[in-house]
Chimera marker file (.cmm) of the C-alpha trace (Angstrom):
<marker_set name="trace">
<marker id="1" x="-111.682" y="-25.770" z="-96.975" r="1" g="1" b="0" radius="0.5"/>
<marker id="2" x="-115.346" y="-27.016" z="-97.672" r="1" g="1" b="0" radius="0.5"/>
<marker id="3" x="-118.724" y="-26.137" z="-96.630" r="1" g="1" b="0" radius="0.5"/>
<marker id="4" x="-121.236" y="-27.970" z="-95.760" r="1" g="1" b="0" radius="0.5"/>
<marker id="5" x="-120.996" y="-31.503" z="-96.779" r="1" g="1" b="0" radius="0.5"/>
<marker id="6" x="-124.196" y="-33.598" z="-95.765" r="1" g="1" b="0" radius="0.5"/>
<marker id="7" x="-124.865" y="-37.876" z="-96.234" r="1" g="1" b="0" radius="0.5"/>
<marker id="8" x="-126.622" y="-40.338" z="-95.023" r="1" g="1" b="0" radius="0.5"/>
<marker id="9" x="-125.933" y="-42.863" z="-93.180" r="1" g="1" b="0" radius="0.5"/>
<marker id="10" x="-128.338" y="-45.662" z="-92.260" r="1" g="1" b="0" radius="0.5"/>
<marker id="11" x="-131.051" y="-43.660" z="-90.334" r="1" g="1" b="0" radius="0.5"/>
<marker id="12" x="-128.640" y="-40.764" z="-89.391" r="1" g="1" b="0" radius="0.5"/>
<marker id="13" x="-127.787" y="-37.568" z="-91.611" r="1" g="1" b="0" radius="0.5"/>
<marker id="14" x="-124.264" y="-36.632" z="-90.738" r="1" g="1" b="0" radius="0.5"/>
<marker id="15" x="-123.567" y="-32.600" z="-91.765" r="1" g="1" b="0" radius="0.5"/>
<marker id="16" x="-119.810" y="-31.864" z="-92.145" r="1" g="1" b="0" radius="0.5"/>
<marker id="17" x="-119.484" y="-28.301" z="-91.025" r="1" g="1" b="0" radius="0.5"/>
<marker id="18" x="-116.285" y="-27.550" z="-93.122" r="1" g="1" b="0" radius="0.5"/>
<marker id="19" x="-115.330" y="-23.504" z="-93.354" r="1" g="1" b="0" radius="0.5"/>
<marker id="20" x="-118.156" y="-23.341" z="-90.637" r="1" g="1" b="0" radius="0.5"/>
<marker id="21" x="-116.946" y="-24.882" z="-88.403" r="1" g="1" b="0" radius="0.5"/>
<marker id="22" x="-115.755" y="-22.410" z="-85.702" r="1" g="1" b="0" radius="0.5"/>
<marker id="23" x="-119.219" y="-20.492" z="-86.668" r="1" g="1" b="0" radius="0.5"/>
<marker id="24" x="-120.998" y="-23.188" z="-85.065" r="1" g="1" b="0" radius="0.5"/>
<marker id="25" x="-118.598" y="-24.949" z="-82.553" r="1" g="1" b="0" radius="0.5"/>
<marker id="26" x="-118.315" y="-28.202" z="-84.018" r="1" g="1" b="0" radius="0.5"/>
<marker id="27" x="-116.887" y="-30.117" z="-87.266" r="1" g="1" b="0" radius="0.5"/>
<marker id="28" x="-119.709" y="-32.832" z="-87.538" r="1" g="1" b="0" radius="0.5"/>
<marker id="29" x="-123.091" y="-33.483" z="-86.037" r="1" g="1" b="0" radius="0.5"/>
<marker id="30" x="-125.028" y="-36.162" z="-86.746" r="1" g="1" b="0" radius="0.5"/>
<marker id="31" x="-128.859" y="-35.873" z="-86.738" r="1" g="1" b="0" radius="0.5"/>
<marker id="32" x="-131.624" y="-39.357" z="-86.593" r="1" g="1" b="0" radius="0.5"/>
<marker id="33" x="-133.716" y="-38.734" z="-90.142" r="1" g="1" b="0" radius="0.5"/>
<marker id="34" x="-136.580" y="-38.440" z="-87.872" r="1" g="1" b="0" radius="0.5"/>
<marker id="35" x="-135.777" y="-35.062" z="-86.714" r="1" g="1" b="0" radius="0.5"/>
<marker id="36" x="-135.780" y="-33.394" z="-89.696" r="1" g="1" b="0" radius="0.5"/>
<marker id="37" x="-138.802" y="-30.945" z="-88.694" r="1" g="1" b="0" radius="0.5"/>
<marker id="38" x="-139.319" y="-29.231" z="-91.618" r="1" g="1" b="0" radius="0.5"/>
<marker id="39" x="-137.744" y="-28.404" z="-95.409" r="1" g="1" b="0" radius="0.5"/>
<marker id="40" x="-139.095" y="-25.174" z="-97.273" r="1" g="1" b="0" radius="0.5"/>
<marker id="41" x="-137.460" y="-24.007" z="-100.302" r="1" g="1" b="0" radius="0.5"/>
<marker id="42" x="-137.434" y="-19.929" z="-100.645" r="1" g="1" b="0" radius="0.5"/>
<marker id="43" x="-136.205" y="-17.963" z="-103.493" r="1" g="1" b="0" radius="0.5"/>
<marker id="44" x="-132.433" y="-17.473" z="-102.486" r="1" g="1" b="0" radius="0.5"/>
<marker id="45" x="-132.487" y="-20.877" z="-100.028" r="1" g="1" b="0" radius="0.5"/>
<marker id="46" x="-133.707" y="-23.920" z="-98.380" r="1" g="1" b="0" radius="0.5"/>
<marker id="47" x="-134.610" y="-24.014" z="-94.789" r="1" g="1" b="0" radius="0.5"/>
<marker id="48" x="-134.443" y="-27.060" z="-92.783" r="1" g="1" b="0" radius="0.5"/>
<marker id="49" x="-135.136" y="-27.572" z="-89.590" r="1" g="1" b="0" radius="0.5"/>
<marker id="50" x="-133.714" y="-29.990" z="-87.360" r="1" g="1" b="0" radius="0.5"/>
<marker id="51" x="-134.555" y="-30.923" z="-83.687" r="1" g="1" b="0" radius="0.5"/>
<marker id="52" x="-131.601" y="-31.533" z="-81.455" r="1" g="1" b="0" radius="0.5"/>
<marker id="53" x="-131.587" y="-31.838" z="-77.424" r="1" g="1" b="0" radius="0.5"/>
<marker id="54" x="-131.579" y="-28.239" z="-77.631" r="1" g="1" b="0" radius="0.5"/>
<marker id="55" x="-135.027" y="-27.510" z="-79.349" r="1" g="1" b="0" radius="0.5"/>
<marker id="56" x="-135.416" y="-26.913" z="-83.281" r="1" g="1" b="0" radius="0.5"/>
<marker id="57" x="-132.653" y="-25.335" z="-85.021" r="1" g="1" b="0" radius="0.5"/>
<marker id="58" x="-133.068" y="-23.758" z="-88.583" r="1" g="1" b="0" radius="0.5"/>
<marker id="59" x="-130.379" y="-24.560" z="-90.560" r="1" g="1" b="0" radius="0.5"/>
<marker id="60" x="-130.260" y="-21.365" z="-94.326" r="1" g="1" b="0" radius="0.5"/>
<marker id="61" x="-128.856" y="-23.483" z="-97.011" r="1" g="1" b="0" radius="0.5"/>
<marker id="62" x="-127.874" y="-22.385" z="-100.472" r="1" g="1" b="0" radius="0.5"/>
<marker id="63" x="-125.954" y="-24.162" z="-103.265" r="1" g="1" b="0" radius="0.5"/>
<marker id="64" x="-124.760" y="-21.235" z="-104.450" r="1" g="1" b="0" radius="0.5"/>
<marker id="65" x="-121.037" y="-21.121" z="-103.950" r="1" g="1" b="0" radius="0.5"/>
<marker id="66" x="-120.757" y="-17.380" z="-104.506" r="1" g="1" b="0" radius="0.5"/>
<marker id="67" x="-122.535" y="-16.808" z="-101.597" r="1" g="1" b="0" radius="0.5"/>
<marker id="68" x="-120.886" y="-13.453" z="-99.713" r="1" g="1" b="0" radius="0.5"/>
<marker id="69" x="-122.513" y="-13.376" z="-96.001" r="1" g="1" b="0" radius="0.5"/>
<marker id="70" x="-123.269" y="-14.827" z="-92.725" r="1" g="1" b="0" radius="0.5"/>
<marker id="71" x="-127.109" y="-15.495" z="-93.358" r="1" g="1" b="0" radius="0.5"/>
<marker id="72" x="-126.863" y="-18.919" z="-95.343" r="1" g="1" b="0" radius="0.5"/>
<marker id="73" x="-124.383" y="-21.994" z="-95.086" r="1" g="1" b="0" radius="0.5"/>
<marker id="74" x="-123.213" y="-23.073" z="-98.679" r="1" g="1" b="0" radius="0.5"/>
<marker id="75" x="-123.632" y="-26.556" z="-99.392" r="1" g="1" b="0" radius="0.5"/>
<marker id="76" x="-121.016" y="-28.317" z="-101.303" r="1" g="1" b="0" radius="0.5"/>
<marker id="77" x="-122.941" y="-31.609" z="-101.719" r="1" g="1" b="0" radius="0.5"/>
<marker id="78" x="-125.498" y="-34.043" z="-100.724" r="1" g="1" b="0" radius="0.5"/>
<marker id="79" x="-124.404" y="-37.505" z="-100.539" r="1" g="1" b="0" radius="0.5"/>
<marker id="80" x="-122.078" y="-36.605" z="-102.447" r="1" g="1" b="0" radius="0.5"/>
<marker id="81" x="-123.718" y="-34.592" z="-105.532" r="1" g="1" b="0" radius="0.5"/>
<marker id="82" x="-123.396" y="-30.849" z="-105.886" r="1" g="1" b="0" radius="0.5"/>
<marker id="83" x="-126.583" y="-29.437" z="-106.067" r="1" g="1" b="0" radius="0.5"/>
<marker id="84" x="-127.592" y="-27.339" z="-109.089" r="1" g="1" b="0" radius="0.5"/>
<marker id="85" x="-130.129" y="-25.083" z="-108.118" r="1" g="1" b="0" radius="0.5"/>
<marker id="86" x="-132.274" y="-24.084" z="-104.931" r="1" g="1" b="0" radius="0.5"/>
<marker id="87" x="-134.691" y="-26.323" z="-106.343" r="1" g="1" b="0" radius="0.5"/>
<marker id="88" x="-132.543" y="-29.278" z="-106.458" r="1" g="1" b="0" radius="0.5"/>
<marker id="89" x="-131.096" y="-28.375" z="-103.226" r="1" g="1" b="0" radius="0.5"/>
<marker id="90" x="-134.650" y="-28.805" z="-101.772" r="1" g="1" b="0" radius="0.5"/>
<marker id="91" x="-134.898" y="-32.053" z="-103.544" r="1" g="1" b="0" radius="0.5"/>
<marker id="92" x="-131.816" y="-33.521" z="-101.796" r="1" g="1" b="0" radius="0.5"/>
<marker id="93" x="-132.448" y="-32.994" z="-98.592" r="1" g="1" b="0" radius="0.5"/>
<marker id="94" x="-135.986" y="-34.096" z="-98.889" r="1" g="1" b="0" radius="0.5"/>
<marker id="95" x="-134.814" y="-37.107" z="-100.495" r="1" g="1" b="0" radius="0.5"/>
<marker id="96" x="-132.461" y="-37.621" z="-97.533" r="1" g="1" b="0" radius="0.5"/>
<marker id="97" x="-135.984" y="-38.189" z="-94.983" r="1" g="1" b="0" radius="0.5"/>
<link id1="1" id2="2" r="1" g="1" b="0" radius="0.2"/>
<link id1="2" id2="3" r="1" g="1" b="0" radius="0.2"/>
<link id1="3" id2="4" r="1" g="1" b="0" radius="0.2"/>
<link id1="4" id2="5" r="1" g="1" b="0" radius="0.2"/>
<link id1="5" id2="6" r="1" g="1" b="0" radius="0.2"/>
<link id1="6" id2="7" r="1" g="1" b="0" radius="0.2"/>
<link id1="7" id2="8" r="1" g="1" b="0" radius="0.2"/>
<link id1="8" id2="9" r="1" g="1" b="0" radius="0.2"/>
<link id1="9" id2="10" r="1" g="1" b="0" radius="0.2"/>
<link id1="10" id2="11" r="1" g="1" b="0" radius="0.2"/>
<link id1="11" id2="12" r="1" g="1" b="0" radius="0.2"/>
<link id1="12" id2="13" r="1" g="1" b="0" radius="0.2"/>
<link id1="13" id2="14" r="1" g="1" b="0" radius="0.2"/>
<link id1="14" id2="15" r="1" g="1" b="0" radius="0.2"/>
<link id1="15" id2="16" r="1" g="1" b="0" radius="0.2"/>
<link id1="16" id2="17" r="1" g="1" b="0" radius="0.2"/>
<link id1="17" id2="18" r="1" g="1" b="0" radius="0.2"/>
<link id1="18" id2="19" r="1" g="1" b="0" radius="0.2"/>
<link id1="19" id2="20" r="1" g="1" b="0" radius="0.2"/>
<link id1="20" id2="21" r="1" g="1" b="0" radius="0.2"/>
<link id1="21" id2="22" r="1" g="1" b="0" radius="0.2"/>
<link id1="22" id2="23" r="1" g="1" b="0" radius="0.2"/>
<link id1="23" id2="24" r="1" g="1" b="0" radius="0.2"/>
<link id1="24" id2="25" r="1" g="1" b="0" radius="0.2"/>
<link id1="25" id2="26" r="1" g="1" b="0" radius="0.2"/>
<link id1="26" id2="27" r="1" g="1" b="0" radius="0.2"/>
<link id1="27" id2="28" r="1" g="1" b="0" radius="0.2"/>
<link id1="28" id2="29" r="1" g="1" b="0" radius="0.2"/>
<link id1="29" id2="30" r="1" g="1" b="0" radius="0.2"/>
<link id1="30" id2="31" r="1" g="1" b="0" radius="0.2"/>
<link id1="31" id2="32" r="1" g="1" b="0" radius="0.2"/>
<link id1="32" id2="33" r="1" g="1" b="0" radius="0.2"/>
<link id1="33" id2="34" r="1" g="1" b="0" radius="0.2"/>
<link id1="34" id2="35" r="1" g="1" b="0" radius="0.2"/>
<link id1="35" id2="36" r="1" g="1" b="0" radius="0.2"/>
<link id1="36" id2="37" r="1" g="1" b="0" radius="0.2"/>
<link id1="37" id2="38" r="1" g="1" b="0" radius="0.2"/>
<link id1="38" id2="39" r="1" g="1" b="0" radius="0.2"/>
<link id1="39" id2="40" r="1" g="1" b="0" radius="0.2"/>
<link id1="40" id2="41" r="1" g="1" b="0" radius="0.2"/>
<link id1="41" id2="42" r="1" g="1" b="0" radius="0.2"/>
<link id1="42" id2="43" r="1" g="1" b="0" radius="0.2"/>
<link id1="43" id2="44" r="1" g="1" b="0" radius="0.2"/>
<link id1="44" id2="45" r="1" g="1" b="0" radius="0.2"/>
<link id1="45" id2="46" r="1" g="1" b="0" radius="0.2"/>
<link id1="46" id2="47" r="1" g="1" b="0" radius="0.2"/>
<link id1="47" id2="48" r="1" g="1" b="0" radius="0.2"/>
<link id1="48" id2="49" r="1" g="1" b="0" radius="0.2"/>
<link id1="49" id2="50" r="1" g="1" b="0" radius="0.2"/>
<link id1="50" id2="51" r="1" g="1" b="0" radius="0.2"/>
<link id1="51" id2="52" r="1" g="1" b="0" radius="0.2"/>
<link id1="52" id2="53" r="1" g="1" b="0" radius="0.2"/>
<link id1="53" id2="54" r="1" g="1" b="0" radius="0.2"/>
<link id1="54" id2="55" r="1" g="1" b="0" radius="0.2"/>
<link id1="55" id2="56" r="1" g="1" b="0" radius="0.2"/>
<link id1="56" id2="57" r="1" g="1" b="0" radius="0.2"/>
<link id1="57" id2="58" r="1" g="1" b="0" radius="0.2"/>
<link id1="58" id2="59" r="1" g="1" b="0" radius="0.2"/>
<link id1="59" id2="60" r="1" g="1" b="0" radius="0.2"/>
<link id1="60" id2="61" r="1" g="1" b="0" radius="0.2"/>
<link id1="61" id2="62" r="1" g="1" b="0" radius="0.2"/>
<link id1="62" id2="63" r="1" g="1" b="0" radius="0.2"/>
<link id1="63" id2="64" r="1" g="1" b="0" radius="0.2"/>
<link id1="64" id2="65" r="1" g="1" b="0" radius="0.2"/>
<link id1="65" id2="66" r="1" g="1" b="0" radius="0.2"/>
<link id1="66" id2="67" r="1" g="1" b="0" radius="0.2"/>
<link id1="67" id2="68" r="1" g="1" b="0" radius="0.2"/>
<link id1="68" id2="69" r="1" g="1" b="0" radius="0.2"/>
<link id1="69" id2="70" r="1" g="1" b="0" radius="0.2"/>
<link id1="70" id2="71" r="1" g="1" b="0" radius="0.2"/>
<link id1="71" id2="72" r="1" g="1" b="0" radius="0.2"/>
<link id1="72" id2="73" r="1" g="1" b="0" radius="0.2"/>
<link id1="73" id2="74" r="1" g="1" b="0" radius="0.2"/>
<link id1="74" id2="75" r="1" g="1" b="0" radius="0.2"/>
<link id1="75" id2="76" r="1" g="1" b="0" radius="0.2"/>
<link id1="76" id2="77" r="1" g="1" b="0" radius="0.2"/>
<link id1="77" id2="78" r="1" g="1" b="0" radius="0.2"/>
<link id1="78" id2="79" r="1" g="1" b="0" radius="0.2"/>
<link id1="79" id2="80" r="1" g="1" b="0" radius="0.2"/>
<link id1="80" id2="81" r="1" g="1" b="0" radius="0.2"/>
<link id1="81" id2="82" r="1" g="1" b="0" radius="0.2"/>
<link id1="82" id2="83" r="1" g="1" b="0" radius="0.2"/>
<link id1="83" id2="84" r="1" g="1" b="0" radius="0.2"/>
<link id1="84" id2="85" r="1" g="1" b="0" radius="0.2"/>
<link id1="85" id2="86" r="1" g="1" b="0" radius="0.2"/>
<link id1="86" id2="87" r="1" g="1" b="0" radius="0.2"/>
<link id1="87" id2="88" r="1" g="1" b="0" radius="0.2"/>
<link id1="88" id2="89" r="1" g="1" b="0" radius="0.2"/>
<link id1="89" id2="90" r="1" g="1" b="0" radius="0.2"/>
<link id1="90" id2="91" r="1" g="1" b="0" radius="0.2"/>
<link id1="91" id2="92" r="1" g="1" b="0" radius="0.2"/>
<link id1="92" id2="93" r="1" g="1" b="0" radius="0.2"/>
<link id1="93" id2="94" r="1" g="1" b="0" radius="0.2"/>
<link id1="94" id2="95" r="1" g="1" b="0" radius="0.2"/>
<link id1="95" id2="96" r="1" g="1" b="0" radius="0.2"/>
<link id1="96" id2="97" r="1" g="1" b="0" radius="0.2"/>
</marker_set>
């Protein structure tokens, strides 16, 4: 089964929760590109943040599918690319606002 799988579509990002999807209760969500908060790249990830009717939710990314551990989601691709490093990972989803 996948990961994460995030596109765009028009002004909406649409995440496809994949292998994840009984960790966070649903199979898709989609998100308006204006509430993407926040994107910070760390060492071993890429936070983003996303507002939702709940409040801001921090979303751990890495595109590093040897990931063993419940701290980060793995990303398989970004409209449909497979990112290569933290650093591109960081690109893609900045280039999705």
């Amino acid at each position: 089964m996948a990961n994460l799988v995030i596109t765009k579509s028009g002004n909406s990002i649409v995440v496809y929760t994949g292998a994840y999807s009984s960790t966070v209760g649903f199979t898709k969500a989609s998100y308006l590109v204006s509430d993407v908060v926040e994107v910070n790249l760390r060492t071993s990830e890429v936070d983003v943040m996303m507002r939702d009717a709940h409040g801001v939710n921090n979303w751990n990314l890495t595109y590093d599918s040897t990931y063993v551990g419940d701290e980060r989601f793995i990303v398989d691709s970004v409209d449909g690319v497979e990112p290569s490093s933290e650093s591109d990972l960081f690109d893609k989803m900045t280039a999705l606002r």
